[in-house]
C-alpha positions as CSV (number, residue, x, y, z in Angstrom):
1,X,-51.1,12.6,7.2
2,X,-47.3,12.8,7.7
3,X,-47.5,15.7,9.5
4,X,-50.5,14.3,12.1
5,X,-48.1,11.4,12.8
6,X,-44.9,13.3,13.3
7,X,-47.5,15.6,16.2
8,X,-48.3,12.0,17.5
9,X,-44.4,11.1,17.7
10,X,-43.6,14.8,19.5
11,X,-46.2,15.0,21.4
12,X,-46.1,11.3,23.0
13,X,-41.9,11.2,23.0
14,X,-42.3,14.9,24.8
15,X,-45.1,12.6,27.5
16,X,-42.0,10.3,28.4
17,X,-38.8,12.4,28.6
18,X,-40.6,14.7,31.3
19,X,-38.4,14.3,33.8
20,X,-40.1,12.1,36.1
21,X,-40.4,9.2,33.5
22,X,-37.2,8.3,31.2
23,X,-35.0,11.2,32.9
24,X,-35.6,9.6,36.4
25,X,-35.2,5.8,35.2
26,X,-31.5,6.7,33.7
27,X,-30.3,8.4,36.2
28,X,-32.2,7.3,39.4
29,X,-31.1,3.4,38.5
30,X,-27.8,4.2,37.2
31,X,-27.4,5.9,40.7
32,X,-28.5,2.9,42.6
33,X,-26.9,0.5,40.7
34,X,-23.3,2.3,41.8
35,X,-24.1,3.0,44.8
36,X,-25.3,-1.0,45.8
37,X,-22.1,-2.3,43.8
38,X,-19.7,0.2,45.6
39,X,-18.8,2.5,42.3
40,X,-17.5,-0.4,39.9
41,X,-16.8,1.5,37.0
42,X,-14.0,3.3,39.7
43,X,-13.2,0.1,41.9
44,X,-12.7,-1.9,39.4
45,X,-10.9,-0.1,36.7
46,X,-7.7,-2.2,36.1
47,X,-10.2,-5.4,36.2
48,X,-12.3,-4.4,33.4
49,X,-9.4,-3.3,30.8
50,X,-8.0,-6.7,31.7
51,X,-11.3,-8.5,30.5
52,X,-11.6,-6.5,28.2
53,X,-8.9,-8.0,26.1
54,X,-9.1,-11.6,27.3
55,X,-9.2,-14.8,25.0
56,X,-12.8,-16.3,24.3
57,X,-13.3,-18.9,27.1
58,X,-14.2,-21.6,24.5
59,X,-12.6,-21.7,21.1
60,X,-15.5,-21.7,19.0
61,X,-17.1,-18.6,21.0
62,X,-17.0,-15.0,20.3
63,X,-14.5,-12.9,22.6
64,X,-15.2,-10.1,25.2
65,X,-13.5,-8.2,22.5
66,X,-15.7,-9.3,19.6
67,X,-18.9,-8.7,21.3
68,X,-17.6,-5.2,22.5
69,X,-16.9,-4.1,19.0
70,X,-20.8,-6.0,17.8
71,X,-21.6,-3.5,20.1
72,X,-19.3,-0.5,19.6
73,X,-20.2,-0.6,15.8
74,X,-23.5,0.7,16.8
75,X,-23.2,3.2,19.6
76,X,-19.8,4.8,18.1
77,X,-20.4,6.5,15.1
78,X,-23.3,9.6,14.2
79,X,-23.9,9.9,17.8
80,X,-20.4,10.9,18.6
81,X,-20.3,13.8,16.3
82,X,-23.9,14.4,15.3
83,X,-25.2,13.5,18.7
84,X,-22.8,15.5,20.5
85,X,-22.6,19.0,17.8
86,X,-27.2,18.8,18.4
87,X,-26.9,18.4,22.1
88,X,-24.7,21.6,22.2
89,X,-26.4,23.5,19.5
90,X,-30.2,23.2,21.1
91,X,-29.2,22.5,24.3
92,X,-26.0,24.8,24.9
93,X,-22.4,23.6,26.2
94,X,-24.1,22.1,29.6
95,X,-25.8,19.5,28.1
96,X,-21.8,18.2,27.9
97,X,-21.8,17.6,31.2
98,X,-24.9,15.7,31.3
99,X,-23.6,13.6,28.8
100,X,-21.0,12.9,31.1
101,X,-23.1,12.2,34.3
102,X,-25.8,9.4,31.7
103,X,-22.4,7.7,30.9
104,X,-20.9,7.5,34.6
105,X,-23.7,6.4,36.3
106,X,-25.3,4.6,33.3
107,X,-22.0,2.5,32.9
108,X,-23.3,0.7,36.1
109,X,-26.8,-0.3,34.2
110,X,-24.9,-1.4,31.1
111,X,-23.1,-4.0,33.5
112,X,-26.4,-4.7,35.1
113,X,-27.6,-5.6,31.9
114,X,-25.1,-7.6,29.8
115,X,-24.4,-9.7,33.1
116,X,-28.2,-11.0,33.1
117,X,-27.9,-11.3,29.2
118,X,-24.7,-13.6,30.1
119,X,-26.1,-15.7,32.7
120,X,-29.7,-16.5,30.7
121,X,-28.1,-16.9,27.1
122,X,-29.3,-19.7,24.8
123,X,-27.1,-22.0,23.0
124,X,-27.2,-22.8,19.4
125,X,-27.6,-26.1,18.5
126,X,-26.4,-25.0,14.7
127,X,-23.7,-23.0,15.5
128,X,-22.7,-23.7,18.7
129,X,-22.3,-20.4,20.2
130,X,-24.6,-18.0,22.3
131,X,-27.6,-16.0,21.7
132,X,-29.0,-13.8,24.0
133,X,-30.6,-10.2,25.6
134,X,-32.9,-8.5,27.7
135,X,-36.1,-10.7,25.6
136,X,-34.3,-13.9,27.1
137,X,-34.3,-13.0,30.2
138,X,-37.8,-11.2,30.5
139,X,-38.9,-14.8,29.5
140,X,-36.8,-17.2,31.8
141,X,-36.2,-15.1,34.9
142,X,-39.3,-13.1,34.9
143,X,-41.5,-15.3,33.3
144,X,-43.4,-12.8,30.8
145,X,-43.0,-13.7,27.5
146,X,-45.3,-11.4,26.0
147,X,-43.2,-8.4,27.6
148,X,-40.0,-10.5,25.9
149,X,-41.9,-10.1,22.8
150,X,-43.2,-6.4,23.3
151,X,-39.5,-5.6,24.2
152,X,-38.5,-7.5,21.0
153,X,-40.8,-5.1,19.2
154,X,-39.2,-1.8,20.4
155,X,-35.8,-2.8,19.6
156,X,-36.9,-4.0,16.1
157,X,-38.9,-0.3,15.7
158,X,-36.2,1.2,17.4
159,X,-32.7,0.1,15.3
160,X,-34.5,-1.0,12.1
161,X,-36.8,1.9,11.4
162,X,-35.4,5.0,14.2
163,X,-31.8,4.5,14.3
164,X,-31.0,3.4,11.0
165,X,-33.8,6.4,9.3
166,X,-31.5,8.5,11.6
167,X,-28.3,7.1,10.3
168,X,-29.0,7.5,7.0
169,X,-30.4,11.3,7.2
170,X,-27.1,12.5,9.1
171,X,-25.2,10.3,6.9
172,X,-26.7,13.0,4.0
173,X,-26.0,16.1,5.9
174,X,-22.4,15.7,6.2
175,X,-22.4,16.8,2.3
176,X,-24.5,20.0,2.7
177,X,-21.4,22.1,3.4
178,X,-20.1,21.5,0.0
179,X,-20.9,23.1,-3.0
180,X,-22.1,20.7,-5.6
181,X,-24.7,19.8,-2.6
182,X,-28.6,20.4,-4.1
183,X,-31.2,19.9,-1.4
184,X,-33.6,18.3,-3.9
185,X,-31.0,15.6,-5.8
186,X,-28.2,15.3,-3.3
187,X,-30.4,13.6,-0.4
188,X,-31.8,11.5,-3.3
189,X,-28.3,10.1,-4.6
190,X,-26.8,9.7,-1.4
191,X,-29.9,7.4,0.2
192,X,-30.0,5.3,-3.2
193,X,-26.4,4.7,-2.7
194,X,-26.6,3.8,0.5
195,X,-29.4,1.9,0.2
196,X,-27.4,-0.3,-2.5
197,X,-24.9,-0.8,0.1
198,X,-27.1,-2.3,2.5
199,X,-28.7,-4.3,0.5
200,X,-25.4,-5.7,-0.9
201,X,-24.1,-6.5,2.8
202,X,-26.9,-7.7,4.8
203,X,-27.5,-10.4,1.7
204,X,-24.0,-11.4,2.2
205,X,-22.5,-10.2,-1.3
206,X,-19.9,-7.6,-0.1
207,X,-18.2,-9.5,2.8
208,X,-15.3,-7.0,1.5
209,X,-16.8,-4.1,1.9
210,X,-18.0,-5.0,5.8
211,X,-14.1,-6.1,6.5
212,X,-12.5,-2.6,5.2
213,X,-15.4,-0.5,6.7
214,X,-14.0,-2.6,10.1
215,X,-10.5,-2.1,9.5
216,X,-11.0,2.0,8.7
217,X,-13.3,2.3,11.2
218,X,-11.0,2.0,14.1
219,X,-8.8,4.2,12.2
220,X,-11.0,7.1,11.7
221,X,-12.0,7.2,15.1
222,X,-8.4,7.0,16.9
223,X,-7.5,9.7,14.0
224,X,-10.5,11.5,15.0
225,X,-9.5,11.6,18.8
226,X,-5.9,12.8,17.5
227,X,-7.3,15.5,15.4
228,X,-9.9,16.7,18.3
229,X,-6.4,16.9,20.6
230,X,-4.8,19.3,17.6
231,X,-7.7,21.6,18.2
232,X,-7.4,21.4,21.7
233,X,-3.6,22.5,21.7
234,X,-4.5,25.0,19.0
235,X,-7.0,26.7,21.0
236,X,-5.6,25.6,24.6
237,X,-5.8,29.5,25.9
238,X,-9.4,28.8,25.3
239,X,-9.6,25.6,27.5
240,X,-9.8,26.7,31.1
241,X,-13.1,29.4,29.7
242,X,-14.7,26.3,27.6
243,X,-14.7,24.2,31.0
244,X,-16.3,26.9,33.0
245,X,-18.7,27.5,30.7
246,X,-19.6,23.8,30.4
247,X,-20.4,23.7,34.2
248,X,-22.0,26.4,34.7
249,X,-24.2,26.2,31.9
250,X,-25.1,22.8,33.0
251,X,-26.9,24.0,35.5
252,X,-28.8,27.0,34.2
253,X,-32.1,25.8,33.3
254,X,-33.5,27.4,30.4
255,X,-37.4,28.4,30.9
256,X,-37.5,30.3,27.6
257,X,-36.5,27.2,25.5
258,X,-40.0,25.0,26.1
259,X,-39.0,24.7,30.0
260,X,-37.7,20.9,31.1
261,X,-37.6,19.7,27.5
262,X,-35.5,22.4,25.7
263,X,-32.5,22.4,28.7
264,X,-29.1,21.1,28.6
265,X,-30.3,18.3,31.3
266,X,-32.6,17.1,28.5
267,X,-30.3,17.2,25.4
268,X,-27.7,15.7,27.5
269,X,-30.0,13.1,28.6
270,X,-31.3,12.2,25.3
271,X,-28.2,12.8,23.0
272,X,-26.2,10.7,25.7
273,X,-28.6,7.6,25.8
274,X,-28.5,8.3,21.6
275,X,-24.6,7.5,21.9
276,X,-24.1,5.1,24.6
277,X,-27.5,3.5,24.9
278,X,-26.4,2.2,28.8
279,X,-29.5,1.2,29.8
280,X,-31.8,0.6,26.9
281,X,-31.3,-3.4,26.4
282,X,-29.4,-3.2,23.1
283,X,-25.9,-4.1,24.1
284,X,-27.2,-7.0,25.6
285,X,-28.0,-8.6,22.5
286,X,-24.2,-8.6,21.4
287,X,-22.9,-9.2,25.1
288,X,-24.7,-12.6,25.0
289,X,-22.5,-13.9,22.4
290,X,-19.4,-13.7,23.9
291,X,-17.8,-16.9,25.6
292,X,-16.6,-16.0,29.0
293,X,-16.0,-18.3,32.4
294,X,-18.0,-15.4,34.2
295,X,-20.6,-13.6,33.3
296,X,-19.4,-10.7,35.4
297,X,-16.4,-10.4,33.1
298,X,-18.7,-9.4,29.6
299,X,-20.9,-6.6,32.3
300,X,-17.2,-5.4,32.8
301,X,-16.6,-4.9,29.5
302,X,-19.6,-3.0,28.5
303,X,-18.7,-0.8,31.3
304,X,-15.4,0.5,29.3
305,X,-17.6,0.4,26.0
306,X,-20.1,3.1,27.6
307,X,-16.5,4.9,28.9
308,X,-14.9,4.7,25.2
309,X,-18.0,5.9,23.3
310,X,-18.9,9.1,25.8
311,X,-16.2,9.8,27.7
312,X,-13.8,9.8,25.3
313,X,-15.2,9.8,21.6
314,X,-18.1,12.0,22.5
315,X,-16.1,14.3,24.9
316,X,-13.6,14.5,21.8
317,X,-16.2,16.3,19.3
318,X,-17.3,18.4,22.2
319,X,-14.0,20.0,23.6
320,X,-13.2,20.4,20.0
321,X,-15.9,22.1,18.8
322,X,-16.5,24.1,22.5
323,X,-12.6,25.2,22.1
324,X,-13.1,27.3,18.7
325,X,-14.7,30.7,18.5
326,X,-17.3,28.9,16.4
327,X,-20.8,29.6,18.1
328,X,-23.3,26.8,18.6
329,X,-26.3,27.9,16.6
330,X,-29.5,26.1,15.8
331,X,-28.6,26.6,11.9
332,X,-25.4,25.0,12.8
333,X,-26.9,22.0,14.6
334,X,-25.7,18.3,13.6
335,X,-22.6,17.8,11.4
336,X,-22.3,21.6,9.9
337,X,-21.0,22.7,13.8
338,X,-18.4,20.2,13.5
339,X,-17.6,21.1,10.2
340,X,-17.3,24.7,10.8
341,X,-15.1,24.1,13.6
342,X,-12.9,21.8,12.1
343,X,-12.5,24.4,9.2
344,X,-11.2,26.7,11.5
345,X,-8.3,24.9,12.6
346,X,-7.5,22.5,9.5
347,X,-9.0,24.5,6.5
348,X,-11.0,22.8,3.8
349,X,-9.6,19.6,5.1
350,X,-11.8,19.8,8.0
351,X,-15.0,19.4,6.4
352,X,-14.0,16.6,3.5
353,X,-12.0,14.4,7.0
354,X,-15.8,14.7,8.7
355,X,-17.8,13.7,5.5
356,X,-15.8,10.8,5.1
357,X,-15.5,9.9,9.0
358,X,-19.2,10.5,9.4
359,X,-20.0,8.3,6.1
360,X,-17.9,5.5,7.5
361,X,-19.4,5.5,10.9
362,X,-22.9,5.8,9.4
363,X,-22.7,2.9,7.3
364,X,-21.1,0.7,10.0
365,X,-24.1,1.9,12.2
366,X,-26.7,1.1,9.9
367,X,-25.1,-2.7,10.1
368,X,-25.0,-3.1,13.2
369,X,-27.8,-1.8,14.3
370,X,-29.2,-4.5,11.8
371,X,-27.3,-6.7,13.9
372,X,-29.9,-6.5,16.5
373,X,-33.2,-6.7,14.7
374,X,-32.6,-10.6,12.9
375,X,-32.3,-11.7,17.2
376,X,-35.3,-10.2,18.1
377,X,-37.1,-11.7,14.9
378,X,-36.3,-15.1,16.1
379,X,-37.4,-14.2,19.6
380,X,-40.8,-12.9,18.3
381,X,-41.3,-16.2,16.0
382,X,-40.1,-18.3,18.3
383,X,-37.6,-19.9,15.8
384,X,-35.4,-18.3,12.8
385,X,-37.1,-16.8,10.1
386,X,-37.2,-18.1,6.8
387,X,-35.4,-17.2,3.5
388,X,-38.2,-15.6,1.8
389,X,-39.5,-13.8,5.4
390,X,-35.5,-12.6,5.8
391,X,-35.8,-11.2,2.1
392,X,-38.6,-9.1,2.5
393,X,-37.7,-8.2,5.5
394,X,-34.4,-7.1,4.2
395,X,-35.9,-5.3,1.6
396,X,-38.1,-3.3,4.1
397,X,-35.0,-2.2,6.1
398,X,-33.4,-1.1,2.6
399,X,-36.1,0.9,2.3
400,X,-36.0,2.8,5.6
401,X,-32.3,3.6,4.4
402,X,-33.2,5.4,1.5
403,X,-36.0,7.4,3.5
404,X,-33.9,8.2,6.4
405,X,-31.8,10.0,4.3
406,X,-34.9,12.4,2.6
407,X,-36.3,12.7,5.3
408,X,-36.5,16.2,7.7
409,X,-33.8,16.5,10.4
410,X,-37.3,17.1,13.2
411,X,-38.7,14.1,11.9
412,X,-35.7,11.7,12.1
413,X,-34.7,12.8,15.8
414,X,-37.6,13.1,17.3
415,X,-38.8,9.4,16.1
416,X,-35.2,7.9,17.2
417,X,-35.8,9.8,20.8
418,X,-39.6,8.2,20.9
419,X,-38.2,4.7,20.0
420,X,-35.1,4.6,22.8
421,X,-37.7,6.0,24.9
422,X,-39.6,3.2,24.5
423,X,-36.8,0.2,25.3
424,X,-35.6,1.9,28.8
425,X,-39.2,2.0,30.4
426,X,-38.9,-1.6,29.7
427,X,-35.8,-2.8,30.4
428,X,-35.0,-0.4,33.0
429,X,-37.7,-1.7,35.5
430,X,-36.9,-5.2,34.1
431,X,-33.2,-4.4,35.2
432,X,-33.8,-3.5,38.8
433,X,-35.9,-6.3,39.6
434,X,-33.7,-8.4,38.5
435,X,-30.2,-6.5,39.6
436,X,-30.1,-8.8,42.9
437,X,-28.7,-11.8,40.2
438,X,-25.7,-9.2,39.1
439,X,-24.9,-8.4,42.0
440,X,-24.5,-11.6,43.3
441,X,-22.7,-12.0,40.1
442,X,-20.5,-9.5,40.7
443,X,-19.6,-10.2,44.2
444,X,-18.8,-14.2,43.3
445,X,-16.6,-12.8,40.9
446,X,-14.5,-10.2,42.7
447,X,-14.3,-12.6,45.9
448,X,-12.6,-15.0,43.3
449,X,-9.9,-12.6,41.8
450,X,-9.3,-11.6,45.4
451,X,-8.2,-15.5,46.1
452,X,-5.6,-15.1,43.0
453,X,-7.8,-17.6,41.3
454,X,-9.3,-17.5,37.6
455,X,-13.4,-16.4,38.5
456,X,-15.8,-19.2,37.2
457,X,-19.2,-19.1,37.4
458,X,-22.0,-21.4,38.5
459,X,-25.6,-20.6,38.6
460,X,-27.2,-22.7,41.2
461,X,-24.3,-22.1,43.5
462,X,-25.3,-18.3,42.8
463,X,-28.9,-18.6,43.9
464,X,-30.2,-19.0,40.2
465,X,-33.1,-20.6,40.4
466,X,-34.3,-20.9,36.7
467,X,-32.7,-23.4,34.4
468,X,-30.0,-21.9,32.1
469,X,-28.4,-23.7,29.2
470,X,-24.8,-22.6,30.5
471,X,-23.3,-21.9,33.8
472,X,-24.7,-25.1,35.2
């Protein structure tokens, strides 16, 4: 039975990554979307690292800032190391640059995006801050809240049970270089342990625990970046080959390797929506929460989030790993080619620094990607689920945790690619239908800073025609 279900999963997530479908979506809007806004995520550069840091507009709101890292917490973490070491290792060093091209062009749908989540966002009467995404604006500008609610569903299926089963299996992995690993007990301990963790923070009992993983966080990752530049001034003889062979290996296409869905276009396509998810309606969800004065501002910011996570981050692990003499094998695939790679240049340290770097991001993954599913739960019910509903749904998720990391590396990935797959031939069409609203956005709020004046936004003075609890 499980193996009939993970042939359904293949077979139906190799039906929408042909290149026509998912493939053409990513790029083909993220290309239209920079070309109609006059290459933003150029233009306006110095504009979205100063909104990037900017003070929440009201005082009890969450910042551009606050959001970002709500955000950040899922995207940066396994897919910057694990993401990037598969993509290379099944794909070859071309799927790098493809990477590169999802995260340029697909920086232009993540402001697409979080600008409509900004400008339809609900306010909470018990709070008093913002709640929003793609579901919220399916619903009000659209009109079609069954397709809120089917969207609601993918991102519940997609962070609860593909990205977090993920999570958790690569979380497990980062131990099999090491001797005391055992393939039958180690998987075992390490998804019961993780499972506890979970359990203990998403019930609120190890407030703690969430606050160090978000102070060491940052630090692991700017300590990562430092340690991939080491390598690269190590092995800087070997840079100038390593680029070459990224290029022109990105566009070799590789017949022998199951045609169009064993290329570097494909891994690079599928391993860069993994890490930056531009595109796929999650960072939405967190960009809704942010107080701004323009809604403009928090697309702005997701912009540099997509450009922090791939371009840098994810560019880090594979210049690294591309500038050693290690070779990118299939048996290496996943956290073992970043392991081996690091070995070469930092010894035995290498390996322990990426267990517990990979650990840390993991966990902080597997909470925010939590993040996401209790929104869409309200969405679905159409108010906030109850106490005994969030327990067993909790539970549920705890579960998943524990599986993901027992589960079979074919399994995990393939299930993760079917359920992304599944939010951007959504939200994508959803997107460019309603991009005319952004840009409108966009342009108000360029026109503004141009006039030396502070942009403010209002919605019926922008041609918004649906009522909207802010902006009026």
């Amino acid at each position: 039975m499980f193996e009939a279900l993970h042939n359904f999963i293949n077979a139906l997530s190799g039906f929408l990554y042909q290149p026509y479908i998912v493939p053409l979506l990513l790029i083909g809007a993220g290309i239209f979307f920079t070309i109609r806004m006059g290459f933003p995520q150029i233009r306006l550069l110095p504009e979205i690292l100063r909104t990037t840091v900017e003070k929440p507009h009201d005082d009890k709101g969450i910042s551009s800032f606050g959001a970002l890292m709500v955000s950040t917490a899922s995207r940066v973490g396994t897919g910057n190391i694990v993401g990037v070491s598969t993509a290379i290792c099944l794909g070859g060093p071309g799927a790098v640059f493809w990477m590169w091209i999802t995260a340029i062009f697909g920086s232009s749908a993540a402001f697409v995006e979080s600008t409509l989540a900004q400008i339809y966002k609900r306010h909470d009467e018990e709070t008093g801050q913002s709640y929003g995404g793609p579901s919220y604006y399916i619903e009000t500008a659209l009109k079609k809240r069954w397709l809120g609610v089917v969207f609601a569903i993918f991102v519940l299926t997609t962070y609860a049970l593909g990205y977090n089963l993920l999570a958790s299996y690569n979380i497990q992995t980062a131990f099999m270089s090491f001797d005391f690993y055992n393939a039958k007990s180690t998987p075992v301990i390490v998804g019961g342990l993780l499972c506890a963790l979970f359990v203990l923070s998403v019930f609120g009992g190890a407030k703690k625990l969430t606050k160090i993983t978000g102070v060491m966080v940052p630090i692991m990752g700017a300590l990562y970046v430092v340690l991939a530049l080491i390598a690269l001034i190590i092995n800087i003889k070997n840079v100038p080959t390593m680029f070459v062979e990224i290029f022109k290996d990105a566009f070799t296409f590789k017949a022998g390797l199951s045609g169009f869905a064993g290329s570097c276009i494909m891994y690079g396509i599928k391993r860069g929506l993994y890490s930056n998810e531009a595109g796929m309606g999650s960072a939405p969800n967190a960009s809704a929460t942010a107080s701004v004065s323009h809604p403009a501002k928090q697309g702005l910011v997701q912009v540099f989030s997509v450009f922090l996570d791939t371009l840098i981050i994810c560019s880090a692990t594979a210049l690294m790993c591309l500038s050693t003499n290690v070779v990118p094998t299939e048996e290496l695939s996943g956290v073992p080619y970043v392991q081996e790679s690091l070995k070469t240049i930092f010894g035995t340290g290498g390996p322990i620094f990426i267990a517990v770097a990979i650990s840390l991001f993991g966990f902080t993954t597997l909470i925010g990607n939590y993040f996401y599913t209790e929104g869409c739960l309200r969405f679905i019910l159409g108010h906030k689920p109850g106490k005994q509903f969030m327990t067993i749904f909790r539970i549920i998720c705890a579960a998943i945790v524990f599986v993901g990391a027992i589960a079979t590396a074919g399994f995990a990935w393939d299930l993760a690619d079917l359920c992304q797959a599944l939010m951007v031939i959504v939200n994508i069409p959803v997107i460019i239908i309603l991009s005319p609203k952004a840009f409108a956005a966009l342009k108000n709020y360029t026109e503004q800073r141009k006039k030396g004046i502070e942009p403010l936004y209002n919605a019926k003075a922008c041609e918004i025609q649906e009522e909207t609890d802010y902006w009026n």
